[in-house]
C-alpha positions in Angstrom: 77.3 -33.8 1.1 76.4 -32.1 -2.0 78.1 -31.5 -5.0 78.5 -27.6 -6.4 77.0 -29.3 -9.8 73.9 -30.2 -7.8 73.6 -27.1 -5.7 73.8 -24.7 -8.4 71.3 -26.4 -10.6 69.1 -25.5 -7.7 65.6 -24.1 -9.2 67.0 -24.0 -12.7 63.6 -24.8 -13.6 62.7 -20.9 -13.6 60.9 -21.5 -9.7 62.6 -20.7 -6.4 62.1 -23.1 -3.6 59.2 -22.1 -1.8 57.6 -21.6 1.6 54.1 -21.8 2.7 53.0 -18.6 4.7 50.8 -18.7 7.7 47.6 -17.9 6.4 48.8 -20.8 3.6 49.0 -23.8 6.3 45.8 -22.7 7.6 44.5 -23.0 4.6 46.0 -26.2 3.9 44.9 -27.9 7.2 41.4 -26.5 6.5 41.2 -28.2 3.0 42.9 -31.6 4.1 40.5 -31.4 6.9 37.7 -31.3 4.4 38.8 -33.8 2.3 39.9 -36.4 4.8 37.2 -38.8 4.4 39.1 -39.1 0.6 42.0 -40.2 1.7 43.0 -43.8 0.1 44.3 -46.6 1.7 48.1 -47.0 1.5 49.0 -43.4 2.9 52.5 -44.1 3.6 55.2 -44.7 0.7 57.6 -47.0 2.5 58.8 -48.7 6.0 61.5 -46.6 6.8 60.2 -44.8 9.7 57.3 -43.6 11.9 55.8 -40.4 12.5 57.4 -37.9 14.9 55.6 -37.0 18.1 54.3 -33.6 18.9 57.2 -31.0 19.1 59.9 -33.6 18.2 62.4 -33.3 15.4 61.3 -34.0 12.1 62.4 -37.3 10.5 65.8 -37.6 9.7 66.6 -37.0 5.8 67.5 -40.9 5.0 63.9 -41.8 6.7 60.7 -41.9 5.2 57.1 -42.6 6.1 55.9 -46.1 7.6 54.1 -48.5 5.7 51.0 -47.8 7.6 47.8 -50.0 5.7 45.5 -47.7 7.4 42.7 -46.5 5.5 41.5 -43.2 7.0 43.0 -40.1 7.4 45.7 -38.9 10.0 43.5 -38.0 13.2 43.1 -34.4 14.1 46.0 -34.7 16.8 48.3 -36.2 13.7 47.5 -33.8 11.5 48.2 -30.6 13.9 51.3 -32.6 14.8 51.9 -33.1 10.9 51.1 -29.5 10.0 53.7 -28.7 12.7 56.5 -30.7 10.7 55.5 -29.1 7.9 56.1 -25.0 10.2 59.5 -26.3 11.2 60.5 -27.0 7.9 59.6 -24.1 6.3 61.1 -21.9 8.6 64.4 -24.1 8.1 64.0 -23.5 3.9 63.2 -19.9 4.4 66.8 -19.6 5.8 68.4 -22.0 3.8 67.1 -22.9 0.4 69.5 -26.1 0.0 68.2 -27.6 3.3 68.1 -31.1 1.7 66.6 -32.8 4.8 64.1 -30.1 5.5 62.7 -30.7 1.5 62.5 -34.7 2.3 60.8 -34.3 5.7 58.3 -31.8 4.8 57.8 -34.2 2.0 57.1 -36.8 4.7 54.5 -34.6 6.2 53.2 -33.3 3.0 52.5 -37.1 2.0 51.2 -38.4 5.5 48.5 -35.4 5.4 47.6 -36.9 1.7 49.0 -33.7 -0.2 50.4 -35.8 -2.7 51.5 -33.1 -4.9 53.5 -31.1 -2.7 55.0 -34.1 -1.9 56.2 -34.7 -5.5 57.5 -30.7 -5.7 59.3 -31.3 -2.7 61.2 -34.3 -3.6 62.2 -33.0 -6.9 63.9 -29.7 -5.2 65.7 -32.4 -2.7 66.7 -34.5 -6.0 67.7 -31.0 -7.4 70.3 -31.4 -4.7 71.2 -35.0 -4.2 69.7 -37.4 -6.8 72.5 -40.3 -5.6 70.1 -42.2 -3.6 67.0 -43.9 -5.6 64.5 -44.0 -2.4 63.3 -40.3 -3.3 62.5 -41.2 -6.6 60.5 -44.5 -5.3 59.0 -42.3 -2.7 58.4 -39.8 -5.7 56.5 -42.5 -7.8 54.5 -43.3 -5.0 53.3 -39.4 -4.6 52.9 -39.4 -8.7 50.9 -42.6 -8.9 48.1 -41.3 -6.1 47.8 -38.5 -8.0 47.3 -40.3 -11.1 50.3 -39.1 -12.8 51.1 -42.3 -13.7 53.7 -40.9 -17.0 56.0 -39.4 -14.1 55.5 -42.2 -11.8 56.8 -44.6 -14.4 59.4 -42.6 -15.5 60.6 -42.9 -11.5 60.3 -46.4 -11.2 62.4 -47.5 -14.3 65.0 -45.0 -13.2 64.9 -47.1 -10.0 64.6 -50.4 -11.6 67.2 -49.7 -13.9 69.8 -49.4 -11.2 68.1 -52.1 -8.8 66.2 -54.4 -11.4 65.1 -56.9 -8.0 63.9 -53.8 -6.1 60.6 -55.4 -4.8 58.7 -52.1 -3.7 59.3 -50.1 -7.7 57.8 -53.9 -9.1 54.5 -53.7 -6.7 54.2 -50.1 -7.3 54.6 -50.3 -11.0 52.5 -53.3 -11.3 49.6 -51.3 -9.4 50.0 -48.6 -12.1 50.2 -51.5 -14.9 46.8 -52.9 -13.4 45.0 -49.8 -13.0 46.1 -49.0 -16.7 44.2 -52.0 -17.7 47.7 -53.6 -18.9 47.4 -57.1 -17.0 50.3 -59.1 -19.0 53.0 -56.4 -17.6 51.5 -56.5 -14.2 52.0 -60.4 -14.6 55.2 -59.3 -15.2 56.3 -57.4 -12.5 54.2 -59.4 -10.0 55.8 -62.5 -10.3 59.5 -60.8 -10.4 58.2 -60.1 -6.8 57.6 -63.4 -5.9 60.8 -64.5 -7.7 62.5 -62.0 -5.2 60.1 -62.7 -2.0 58.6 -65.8 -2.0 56.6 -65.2 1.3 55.3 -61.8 -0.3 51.4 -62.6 0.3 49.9 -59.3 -1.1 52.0 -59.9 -4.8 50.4 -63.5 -4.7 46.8 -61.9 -4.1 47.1 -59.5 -6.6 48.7 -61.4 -8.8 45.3 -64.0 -8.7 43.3 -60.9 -9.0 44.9 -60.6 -12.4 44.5 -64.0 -13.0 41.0 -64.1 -12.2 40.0 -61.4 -14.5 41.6 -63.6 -17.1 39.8 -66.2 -16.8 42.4 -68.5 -15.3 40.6 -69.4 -12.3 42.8 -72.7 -11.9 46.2 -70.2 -11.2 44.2 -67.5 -9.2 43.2 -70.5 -6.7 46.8 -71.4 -6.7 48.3 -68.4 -5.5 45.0 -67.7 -3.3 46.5 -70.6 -1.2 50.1 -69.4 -1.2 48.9 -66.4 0.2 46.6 -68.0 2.9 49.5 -70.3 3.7 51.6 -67.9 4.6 48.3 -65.8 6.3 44.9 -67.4 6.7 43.4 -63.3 6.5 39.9 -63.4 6.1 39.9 -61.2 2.3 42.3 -64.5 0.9 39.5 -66.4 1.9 36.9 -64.5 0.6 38.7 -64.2 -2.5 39.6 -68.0 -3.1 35.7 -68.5 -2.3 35.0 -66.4 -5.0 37.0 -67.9 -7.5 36.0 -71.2 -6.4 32.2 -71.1 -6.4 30.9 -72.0 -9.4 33.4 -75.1 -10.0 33.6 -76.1 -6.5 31.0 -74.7 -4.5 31.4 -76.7 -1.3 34.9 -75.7 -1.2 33.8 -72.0 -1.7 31.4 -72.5 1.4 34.4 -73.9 3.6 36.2 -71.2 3.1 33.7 -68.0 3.2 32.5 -70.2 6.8 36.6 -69.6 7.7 36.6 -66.1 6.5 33.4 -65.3 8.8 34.5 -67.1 12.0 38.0 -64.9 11.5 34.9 -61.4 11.0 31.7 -62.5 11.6 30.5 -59.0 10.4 32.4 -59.0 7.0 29.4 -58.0 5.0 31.1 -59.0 1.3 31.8 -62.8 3.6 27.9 -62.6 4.3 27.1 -61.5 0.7 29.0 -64.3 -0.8 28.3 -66.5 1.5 24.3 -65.8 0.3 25.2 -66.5 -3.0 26.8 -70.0 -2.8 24.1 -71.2 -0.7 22.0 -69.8 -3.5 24.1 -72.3 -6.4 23.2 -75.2 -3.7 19.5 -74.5 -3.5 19.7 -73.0 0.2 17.8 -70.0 -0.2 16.5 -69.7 3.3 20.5 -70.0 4.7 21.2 -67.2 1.7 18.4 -64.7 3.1 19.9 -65.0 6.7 23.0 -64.2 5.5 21.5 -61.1 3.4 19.4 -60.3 6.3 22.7 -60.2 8.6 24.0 -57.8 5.9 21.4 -55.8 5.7 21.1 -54.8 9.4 25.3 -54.4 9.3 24.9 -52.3 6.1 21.0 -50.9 6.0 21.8 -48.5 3.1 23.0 -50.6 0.6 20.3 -51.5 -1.7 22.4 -54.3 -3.5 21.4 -56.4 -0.2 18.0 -56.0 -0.6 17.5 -56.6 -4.2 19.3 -59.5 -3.7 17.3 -60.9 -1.1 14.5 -60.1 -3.3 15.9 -62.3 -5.8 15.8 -65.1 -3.1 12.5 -64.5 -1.9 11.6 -64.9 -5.9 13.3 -68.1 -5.7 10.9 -69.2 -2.6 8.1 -67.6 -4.6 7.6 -65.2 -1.2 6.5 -62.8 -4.0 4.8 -60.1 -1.2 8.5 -60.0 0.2 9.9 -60.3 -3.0 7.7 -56.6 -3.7 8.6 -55.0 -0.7 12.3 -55.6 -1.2 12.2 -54.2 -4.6 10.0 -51.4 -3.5 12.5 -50.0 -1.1 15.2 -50.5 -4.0 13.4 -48.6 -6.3 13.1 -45.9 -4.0 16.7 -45.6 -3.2 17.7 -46.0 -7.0 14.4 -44.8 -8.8 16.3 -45.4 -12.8 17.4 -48.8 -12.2 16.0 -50.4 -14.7 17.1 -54.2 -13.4 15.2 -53.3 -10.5 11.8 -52.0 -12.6 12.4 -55.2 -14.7 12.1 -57.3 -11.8 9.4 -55.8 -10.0 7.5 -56.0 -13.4 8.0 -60.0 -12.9 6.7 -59.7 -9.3 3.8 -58.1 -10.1 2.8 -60.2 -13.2 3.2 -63.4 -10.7 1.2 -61.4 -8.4 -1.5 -60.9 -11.6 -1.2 -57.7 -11.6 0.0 -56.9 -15.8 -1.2 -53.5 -16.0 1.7 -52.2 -13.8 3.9 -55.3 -14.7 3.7 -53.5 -18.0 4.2 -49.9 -16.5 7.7 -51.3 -15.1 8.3 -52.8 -18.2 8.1 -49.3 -19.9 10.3 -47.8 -17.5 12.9 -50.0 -17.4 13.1 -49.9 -21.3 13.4 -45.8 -20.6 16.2 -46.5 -18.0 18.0 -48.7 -20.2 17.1 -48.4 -24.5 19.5 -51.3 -24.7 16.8 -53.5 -23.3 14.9 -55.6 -26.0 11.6 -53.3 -27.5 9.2 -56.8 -26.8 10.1 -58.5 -23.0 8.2 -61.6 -22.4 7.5 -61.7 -18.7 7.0 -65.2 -18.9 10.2 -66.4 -20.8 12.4 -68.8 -18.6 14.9 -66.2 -20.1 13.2 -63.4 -17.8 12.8 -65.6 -15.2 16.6 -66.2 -15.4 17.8 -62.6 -15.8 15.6 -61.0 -13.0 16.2 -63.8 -10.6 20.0 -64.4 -11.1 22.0 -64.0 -8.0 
């Protein structure tokens, strides 16, 4: 299977293929079990296979993990089932150090448990032996990119791409990297090679739109918005063409936030947006249900309940207005938008000694503010009370 080339350049790189000890997958499952509420969405590479069952044999070598969207961690009966792939294999590499399938499956393991790192080492000793097949370095990129070692991760991908220039998971992988790098013309790029390739591929359209959308070119955003919603009406394409759509077309915006919440009526960013257009068309009783529905789904989140202040400013309800931003301030005491806008209430209110305390503290929270702020300005007005 491998050649003598490849199995003597085994650990060249001055390291011998390891094992973990005992007391080391203890250790392991106790620190994955402490960071598991870290654990990103996206936690399998590819769609190849599925997890083993308790005591089974570990994934075979030309497998790899399932394209799981999940966003949490591997339950507590996965991950002792995971940590268990992970024994198996190590007992298998302390015998035999070449154990190609033992390196990828532990890798498997390694990656599901969201050890991204020892899922990179392993994949390099199994491309120590067998670098023929360009899955492990895909698979590798994946484990690189999570880890933020984007340098590595590219280098993996255009090793891929260079022998499979259509292969559509390296382009969404690399075009991820190329948007988190803040390099939106090659994401374009690669995102619309995908398409090219996959023409029902939903997730390149909505990313691709996100792109777009930051660009300012809301007219292409909508357009691939709708490809995607076409080929799956999901409630976060809805949600997203609303949000393109709601200062140009507002009404539109509302159909389709109304369509997003009948498909989850408890989508709080729906209920959030859905406040806000009814806001641009001078609803603002419909916009502090909505907030008020958010609010009870999502108590902690203060961003709520300044915004329904904002609306209750609107509806010059200025003792809600207070109470609203009194409970923000205490949650966030150094926002200064928050002091700014309480300093408004409580001028309306006539109170200007402590509309000028706020004032004062929100210029401490934020120097950048202007040294003289005119609490009656339609340009106050504006900033404190724009949803």
């Amino acid at each position: 299977m491998y050649s003598s080339k490849a199995v003597n350049n085994l650990g060249k790189s001055g390291q011998a293929p390891y094992t973990l000890s005992r007391a080391s997958l203890l250790a392991a499952l106790l620190s994955l079990l402490i960071c598991s509420s870290e654990a990103k969405a996206d936690t399998s590479p590819t769609s190849d296979s599925t997890t083993q069952a308790a005591g089974s044999t570990p994934a075979t070598a030309s497998a790899s993990p399932s394209a799981s969207n999940s966003t949490s961690a591997p339950a507590p009966k996965d991950k002792a089932m995971l940590m268990k792939v992970v024994e198996q294999c190590d007992e298998k590499i302390s015998k035999n150090n070449k154990d190609f399938k033992a390196y990828v499956d532990r890798a498997h393991a390694f990656y599901e448990l969201g050890n991204f790192g020892l899922c990179a080492q392993d994949l390099t000793w199994a491309l120590q032996l067998d670098s023929s097949d360009p899955r492990w370095y895909l698979w590798r990129a994946k484990a690189y990119a999570k880890t933020n070692n984007n340098t590595k991760a590219l280098s993996d991908l255009d090793h891929v791409l260079t022998a499979d220039p259509k292969n559509i998971q390296a382009l969404m992988v690399r075009a991820d990297i190329y948007t988190a790098q803040k390099t939106p013309s090659k994401a374009l790029d690669d995102y619309t090679a995908v398409i090219a390739a996959d023409e029902k591929n939903e997730a390149a359209y909505e990313k691709r739109a996100q792109i777009y959308k930051e660009m300012g070119k809301t007219a292409l955003a909508e357009k691939d918005l709708s490809a995607a919603i076409a080929l799956t009406p999901k409630a976060s394409y809805l949600i997203a063409r609303s949000d393109v759509t709601k200062d140009s077309q507002p009404q539109a915006a509302l159909n389709d936030v109304n369509s997003a919440l009948e498909l989850d009526p408890k989508n709080t960013s729906a209920l959030n947006l859905r406040a806000l257009i009814f806001g641009k068309l001078k609803f603002p009783e419909k916009a502090i249900d909505d907030l008020n529905s958010a609010i009870n789904l999502n108590p902690l989140d203060m961003t709520f309940v300044f915004k329904r202040a904002q609306a209750f400013m609107h509806l010059k309800k200025w003792d809600s207005a207070m109470n609203d931003l009194q409970n923000a301030l205490q949650d966030d005491p150094n926002n200064s938008t928050y002091y700014l806008a309480r300093a408004y209430v409580y001028h309306k209110l006539g109170n200007n000694v402590l509309a000028q305390e706020d004032v004062k503290r929100a210029q401490f929270c934020n120097p950048s503010l202007p040294k003289r702020i005119d609490l009656d300005s339609a340009d106050t007005a504006a900033v404190v009370t724009k949803k």
